[in-house]
C-alpha positions as a Markdown table, in Angstrom:
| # | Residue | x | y | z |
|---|---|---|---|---|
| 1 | Unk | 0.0 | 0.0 | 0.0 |
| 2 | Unk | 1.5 | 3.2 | -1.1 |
| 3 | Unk | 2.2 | 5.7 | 1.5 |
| 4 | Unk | 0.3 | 8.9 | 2.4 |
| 5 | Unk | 3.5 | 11.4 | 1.3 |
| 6 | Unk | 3.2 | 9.3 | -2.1 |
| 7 | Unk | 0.3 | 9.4 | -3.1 |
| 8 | Unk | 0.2 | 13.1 | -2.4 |
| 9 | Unk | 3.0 | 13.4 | -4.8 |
| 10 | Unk | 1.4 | 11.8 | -7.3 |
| 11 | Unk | -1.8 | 14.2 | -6.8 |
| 12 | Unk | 0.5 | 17.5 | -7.0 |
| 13 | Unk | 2.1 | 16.3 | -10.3 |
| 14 | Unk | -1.2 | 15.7 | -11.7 |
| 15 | Unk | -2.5 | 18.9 | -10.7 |
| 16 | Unk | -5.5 | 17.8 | -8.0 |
| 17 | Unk | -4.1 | 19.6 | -5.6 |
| 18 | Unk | -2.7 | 23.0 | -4.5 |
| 19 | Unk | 0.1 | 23.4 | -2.5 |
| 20 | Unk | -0.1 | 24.5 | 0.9 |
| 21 | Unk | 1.8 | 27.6 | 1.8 |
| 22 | Unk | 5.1 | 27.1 | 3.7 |
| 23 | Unk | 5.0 | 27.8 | 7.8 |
| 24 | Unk | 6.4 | 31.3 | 8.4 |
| 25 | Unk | 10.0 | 31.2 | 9.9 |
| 26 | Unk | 10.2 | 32.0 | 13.9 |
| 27 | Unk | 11.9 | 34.9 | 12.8 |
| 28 | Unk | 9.2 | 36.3 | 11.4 |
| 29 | Unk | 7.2 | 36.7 | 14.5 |
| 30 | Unk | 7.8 | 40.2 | 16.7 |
| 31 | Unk | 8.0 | 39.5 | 19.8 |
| 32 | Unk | 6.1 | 42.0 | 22.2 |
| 33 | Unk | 7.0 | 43.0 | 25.6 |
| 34 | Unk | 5.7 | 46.2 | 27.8 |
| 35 | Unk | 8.5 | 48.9 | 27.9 |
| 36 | Unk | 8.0 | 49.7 | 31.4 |
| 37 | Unk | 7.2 | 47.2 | 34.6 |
| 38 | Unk | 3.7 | 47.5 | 35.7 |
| 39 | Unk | 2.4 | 48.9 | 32.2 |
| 40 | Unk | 0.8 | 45.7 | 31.6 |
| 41 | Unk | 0.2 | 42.3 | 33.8 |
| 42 | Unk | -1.2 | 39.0 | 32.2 |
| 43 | Unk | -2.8 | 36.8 | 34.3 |
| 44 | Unk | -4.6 | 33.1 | 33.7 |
| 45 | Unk | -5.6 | 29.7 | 35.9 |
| 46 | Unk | -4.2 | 26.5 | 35.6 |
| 47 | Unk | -5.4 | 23.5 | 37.3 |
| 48 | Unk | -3.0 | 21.0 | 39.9 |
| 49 | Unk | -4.3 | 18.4 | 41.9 |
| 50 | Unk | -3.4 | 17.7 | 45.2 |
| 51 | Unk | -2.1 | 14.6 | 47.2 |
| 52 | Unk | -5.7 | 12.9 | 47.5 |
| 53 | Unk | -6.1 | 13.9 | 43.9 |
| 54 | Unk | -8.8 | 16.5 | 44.0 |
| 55 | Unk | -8.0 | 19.1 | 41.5 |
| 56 | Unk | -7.5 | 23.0 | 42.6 |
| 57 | Unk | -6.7 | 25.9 | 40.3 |
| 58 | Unk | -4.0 | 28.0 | 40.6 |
| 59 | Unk | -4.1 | 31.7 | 39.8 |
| 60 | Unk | -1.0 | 33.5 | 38.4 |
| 61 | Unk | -0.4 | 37.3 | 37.5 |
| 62 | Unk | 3.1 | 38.2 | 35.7 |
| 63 | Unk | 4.4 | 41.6 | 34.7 |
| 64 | Unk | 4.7 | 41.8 | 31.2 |
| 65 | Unk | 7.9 | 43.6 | 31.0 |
| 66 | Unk | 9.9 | 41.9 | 33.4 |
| 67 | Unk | 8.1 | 38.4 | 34.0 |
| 68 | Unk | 7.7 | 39.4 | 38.0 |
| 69 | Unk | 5.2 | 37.0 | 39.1 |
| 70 | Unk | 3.5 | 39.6 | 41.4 |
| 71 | Unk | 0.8 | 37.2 | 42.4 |
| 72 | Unk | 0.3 | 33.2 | 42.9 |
| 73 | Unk | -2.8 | 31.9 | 44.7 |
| 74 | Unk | -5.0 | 28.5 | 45.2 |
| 75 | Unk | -8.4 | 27.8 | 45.1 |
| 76 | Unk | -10.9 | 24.6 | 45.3 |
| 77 | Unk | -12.9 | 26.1 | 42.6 |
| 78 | Unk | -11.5 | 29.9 | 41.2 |
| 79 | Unk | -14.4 | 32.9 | 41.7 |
| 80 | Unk | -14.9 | 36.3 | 40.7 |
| 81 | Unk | -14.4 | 37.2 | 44.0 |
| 82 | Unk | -11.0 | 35.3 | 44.4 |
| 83 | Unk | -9.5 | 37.0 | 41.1 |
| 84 | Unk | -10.4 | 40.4 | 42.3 |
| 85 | Unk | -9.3 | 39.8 | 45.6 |
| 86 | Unk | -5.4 | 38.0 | 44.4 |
| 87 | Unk | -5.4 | 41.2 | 42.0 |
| 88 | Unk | -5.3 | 43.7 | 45.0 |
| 89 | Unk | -3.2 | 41.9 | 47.2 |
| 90 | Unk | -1.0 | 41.5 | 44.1 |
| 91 | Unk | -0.8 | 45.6 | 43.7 |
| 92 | Unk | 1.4 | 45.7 | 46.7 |
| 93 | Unk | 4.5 | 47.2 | 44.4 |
| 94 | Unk | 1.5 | 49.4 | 42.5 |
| 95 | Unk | -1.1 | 48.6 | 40.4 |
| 96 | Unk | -0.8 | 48.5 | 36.4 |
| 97 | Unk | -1.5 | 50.5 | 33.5 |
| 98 | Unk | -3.4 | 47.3 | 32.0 |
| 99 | Unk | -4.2 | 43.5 | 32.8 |
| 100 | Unk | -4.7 | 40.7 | 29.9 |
| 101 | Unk | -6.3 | 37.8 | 30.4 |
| 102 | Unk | -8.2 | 35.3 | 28.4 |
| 103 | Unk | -12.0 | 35.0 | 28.5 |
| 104 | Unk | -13.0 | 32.7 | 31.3 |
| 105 | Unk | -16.0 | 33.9 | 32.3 |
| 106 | Unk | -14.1 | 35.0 | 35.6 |
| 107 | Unk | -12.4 | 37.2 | 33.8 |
| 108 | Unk | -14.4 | 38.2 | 31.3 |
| 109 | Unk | -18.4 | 38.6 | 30.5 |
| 110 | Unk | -18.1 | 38.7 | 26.8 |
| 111 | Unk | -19.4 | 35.3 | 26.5 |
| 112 | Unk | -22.5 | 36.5 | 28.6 |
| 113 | Unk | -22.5 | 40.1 | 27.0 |
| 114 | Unk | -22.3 | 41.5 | 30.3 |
| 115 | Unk | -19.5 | 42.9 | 32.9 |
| 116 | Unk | -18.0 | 41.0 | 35.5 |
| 117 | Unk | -16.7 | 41.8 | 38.6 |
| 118 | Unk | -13.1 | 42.3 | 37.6 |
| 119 | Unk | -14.1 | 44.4 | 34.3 |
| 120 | Unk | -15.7 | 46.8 | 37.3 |
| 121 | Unk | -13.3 | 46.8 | 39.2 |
| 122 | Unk | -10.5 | 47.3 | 36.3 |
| 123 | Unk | -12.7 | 50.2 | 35.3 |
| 124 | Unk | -13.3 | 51.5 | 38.7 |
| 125 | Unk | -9.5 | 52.1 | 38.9 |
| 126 | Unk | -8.8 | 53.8 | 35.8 |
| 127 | Unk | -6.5 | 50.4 | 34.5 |
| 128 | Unk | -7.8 | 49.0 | 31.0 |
| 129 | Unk | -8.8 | 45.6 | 30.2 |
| 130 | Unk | -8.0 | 43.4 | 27.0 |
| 131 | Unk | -8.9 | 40.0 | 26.5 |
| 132 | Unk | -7.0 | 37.0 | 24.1 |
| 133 | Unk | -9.1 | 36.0 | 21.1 |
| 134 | Unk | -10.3 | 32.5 | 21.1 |
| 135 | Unk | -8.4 | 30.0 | 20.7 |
| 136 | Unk | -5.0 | 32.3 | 20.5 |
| 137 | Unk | -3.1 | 31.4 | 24.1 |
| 138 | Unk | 0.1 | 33.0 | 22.7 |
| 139 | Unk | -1.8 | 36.1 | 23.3 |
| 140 | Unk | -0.8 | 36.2 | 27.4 |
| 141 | Unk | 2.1 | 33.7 | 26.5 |
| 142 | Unk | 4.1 | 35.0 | 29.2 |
| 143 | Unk | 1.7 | 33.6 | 32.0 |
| 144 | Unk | 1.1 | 30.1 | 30.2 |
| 145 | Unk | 5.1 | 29.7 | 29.6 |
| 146 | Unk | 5.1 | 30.5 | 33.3 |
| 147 | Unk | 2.2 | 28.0 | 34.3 |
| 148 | Unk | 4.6 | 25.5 | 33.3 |
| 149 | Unk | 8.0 | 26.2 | 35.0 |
| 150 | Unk | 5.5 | 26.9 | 38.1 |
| 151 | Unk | 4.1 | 22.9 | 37.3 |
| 152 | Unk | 7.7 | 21.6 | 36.8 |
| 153 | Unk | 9.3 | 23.3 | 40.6 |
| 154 | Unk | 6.0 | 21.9 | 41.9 |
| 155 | Unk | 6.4 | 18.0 | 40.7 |
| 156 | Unk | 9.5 | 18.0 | 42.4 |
| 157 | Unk | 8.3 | 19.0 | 45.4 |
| 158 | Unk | 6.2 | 16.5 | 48.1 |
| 159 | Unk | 2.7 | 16.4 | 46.9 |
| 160 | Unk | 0.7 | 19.1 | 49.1 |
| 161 | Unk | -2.0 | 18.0 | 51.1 |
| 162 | Unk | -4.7 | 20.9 | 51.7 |
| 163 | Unk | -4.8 | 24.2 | 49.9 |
| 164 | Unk | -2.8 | 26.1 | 52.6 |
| 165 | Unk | 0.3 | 23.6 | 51.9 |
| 166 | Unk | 0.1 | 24.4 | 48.5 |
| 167 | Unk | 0.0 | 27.9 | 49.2 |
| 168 | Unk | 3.4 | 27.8 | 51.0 |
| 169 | Unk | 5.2 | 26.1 | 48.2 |
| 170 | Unk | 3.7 | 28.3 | 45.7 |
| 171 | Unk | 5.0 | 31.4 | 48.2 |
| 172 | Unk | 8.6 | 29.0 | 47.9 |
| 173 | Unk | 8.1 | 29.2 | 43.9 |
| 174 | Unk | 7.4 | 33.0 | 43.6 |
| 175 | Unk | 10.1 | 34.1 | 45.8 |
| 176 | Unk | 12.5 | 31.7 | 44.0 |
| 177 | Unk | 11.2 | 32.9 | 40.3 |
| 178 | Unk | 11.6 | 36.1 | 41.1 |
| 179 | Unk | 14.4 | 37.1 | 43.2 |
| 180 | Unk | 16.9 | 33.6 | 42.8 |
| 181 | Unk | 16.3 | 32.2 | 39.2 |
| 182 | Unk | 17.7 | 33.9 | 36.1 |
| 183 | Unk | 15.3 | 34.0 | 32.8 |
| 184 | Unk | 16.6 | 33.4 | 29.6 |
| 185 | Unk | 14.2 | 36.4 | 28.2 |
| 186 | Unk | 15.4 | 39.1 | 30.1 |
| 187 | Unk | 19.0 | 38.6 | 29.6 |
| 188 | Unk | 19.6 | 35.7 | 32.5 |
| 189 | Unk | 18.6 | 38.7 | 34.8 |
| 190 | Unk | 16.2 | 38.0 | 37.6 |
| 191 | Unk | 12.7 | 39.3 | 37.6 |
| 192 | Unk | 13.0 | 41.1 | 40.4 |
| 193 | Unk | 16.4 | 42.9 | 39.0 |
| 194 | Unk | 14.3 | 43.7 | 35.6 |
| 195 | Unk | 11.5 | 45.1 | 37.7 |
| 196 | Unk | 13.2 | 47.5 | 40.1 |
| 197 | Unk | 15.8 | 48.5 | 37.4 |
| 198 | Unk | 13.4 | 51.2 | 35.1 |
| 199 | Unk | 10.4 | 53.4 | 36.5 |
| 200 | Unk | 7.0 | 52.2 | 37.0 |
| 201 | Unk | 4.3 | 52.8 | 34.8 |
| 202 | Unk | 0.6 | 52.8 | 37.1 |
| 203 | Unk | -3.0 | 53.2 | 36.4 |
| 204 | Unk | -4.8 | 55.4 | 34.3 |
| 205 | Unk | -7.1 | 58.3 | 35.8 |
| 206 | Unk | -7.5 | 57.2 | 39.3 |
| 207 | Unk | -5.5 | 56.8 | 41.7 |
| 208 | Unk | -5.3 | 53.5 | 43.8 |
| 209 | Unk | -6.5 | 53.4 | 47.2 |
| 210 | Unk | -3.5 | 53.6 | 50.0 |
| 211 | Unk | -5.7 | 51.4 | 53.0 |
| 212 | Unk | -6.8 | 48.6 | 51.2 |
| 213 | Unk | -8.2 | 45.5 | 52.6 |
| 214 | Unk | -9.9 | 42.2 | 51.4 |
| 215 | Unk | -11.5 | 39.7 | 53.7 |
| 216 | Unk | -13.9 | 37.2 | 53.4 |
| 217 | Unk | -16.8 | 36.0 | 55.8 |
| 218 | Unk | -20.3 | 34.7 | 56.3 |
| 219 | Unk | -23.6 | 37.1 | 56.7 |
| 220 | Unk | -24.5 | 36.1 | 60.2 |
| 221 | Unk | -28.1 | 34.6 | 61.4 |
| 222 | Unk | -29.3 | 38.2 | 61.5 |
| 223 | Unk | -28.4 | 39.2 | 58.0 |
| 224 | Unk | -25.7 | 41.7 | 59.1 |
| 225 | Unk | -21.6 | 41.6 | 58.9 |
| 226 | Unk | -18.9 | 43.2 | 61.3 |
| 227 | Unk | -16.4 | 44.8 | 60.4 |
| 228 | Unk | -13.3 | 46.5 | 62.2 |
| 229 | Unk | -12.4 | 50.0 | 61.7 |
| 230 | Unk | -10.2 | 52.3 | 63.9 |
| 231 | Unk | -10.1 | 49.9 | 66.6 |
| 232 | Unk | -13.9 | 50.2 | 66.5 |
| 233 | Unk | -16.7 | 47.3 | 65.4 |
| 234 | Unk | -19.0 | 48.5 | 62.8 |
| 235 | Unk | -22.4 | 46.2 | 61.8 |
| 236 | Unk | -23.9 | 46.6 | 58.5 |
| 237 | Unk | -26.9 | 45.3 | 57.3 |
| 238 | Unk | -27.2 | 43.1 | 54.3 |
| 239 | Unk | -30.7 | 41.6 | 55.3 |
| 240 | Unk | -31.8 | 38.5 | 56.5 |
| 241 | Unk | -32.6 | 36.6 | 53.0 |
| 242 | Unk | -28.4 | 37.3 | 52.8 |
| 243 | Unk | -28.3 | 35.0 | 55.9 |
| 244 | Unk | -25.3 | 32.6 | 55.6 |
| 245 | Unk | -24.4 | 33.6 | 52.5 |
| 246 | Unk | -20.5 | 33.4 | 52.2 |
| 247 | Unk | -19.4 | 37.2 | 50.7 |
| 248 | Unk | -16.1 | 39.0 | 49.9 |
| 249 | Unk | -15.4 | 42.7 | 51.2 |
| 250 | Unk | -13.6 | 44.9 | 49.7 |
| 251 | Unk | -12.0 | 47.9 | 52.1 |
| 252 | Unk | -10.8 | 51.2 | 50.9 |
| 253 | Unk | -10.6 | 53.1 | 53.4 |
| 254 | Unk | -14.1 | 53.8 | 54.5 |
| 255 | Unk | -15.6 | 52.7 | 51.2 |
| 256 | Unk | -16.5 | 49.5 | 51.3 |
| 257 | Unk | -18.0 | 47.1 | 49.3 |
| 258 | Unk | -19.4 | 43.5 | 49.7 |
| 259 | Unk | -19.7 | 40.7 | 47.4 |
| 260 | Unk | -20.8 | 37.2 | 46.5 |
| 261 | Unk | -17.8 | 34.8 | 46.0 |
| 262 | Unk | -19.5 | 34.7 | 42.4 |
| 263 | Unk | -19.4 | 38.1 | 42.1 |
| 264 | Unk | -22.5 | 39.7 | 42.9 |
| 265 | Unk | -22.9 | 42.9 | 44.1 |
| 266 | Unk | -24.7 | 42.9 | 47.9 |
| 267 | Unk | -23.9 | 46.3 | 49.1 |
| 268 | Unk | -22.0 | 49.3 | 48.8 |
| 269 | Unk | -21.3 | 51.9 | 51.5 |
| 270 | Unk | -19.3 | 54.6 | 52.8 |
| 271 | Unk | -18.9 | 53.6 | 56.0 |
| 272 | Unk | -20.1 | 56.1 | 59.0 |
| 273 | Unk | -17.5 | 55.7 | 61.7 |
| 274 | Unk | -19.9 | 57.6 | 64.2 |
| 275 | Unk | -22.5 | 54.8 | 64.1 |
| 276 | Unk | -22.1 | 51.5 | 65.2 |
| 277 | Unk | -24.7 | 49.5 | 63.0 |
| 278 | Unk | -24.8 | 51.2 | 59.1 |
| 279 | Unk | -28.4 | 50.9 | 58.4 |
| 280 | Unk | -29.5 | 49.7 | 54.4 |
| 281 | Unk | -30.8 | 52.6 | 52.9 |
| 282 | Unk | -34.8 | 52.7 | 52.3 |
């Protein structure tokens, strides 16, 4: 039986068939990179499994320009409320210009033509938002090439057990990435060295808020939360069809604003530190 290269040989030379066009050449391709750190981050999920084989997913941000991995986090199952939260704690050396992502639907409502929670957020700070096309990964290839030198440290390591052991080895990984392990991109400097070597870029037309905390916690039996502020315990009303509901707050200062770990929007206040319980408004 003649072979499949054969008898397409035999097709060209009668003329049945058109040649494909040749692959272009890597060197064709430009390579793009952010000229400054924090003018763009990428950021995607990857999924791990732990010891008992359950799989998690793992959240990463990068810094386009010099591969910093500024944030690394676990989850059972990844929320709008987890990505927004990760991103904040991330902004500890600023926040960027711009985050890329792909279009998971935490990350993205185009799918749903709507907004989600980050895309709020995103705009709420003045820092734009762009999304991959389908199907086109090499769009945030920075954060995939990174989901797998983060998979390879972490298969030599024991197998974690709970989420909170995989969290300290993926603190282990970032600190190591960034600060110990020189990347072939970026001139076998470190991440870290790239980073602090140039100015930083930062968000658009609003500035990013200097107290800012996120916590997560349950509405309790009387449809209310607490929260801490100034040493003193504020109590604010969500109402009692909220009751057990697990929720996300988000703490600027005295604006404050609470969420469903899917994203929903409960409540949003600026909290009256003369008043003990903050009453919903009629």
């Amino acid at each position: 039986m003649p072979s499949a290269s054969s008898i397409i040989r035999i097709l060209r030379r009668r003329g049945l068939v058109s040649p494909a066009p040749q692959k272009r050449p890597c060197s064709s391709f430009i390579r793009f990179a952010a000229e400054l750190p924090n003018q763009l981050w990428q950021t995607d999920a990857t999924h791990w499994s732990l010891a008992d084989g359950s799989s998690v997913e793992i959240l990463n941000l990068i810094d386009d320009h010099s591969r910093l991995l500024v944030g690394a986090a676990a989850f059972r199952t990844l929320k709008a409320a987890d990505v927004v939260a990760v991103f904040h704690q991330a902004a500890r050396l600023g926040y960027p210009a711009a985050l890329r992502s792909d279009n998971a639907a935490v990350f993205s409502g185009n799918s749903r033509q709507g907004t989600v929670l980050l895309e709020s957020e995103l705009e709420r700070l003045g820092i734009g938002a762009s999304h991959a096309r389908p199907y086109h990964p090499q769009t945030c290839g920075k954060v995939e090439r990174l989901h797998q030198t983060q998979k390879r440290w972490l298969a030599r390591q024991p197998r974690a057990a709970t989420i909170e052991e995989l969290a300290a080895q993926l603190d282990r990984f970032r600190a190591h990435y960034n600060a110990h392990r020189p990347h072939r991109a970026i001139g076998r400097r470190t991440p870290q060295q790239v980073f602090e070597a140039k100015v930083k870029a930062g968000a658009g037309h609003s500035s990013a808020p200097v107290h800012y905390r996120v916590r997560y916690d349950t509405v309790d039996s009387q449809g209310k939360v607490t929260l801490r502020y100034e040493s003193r315990l504020h109590h604010i009303g969500l109402g009692r069809g909220h009751r057990g509901t697990p929720i996300v707050l988000f703490v600027a200062d005295r604006d404050v604003r609470i969420v469903t770990e899917d994203g929903e929007l409960l409540r949003q206040l600026v909290l009256n530190p003369l008043r003990d319980y903050q009453r919903q408004s009629a």
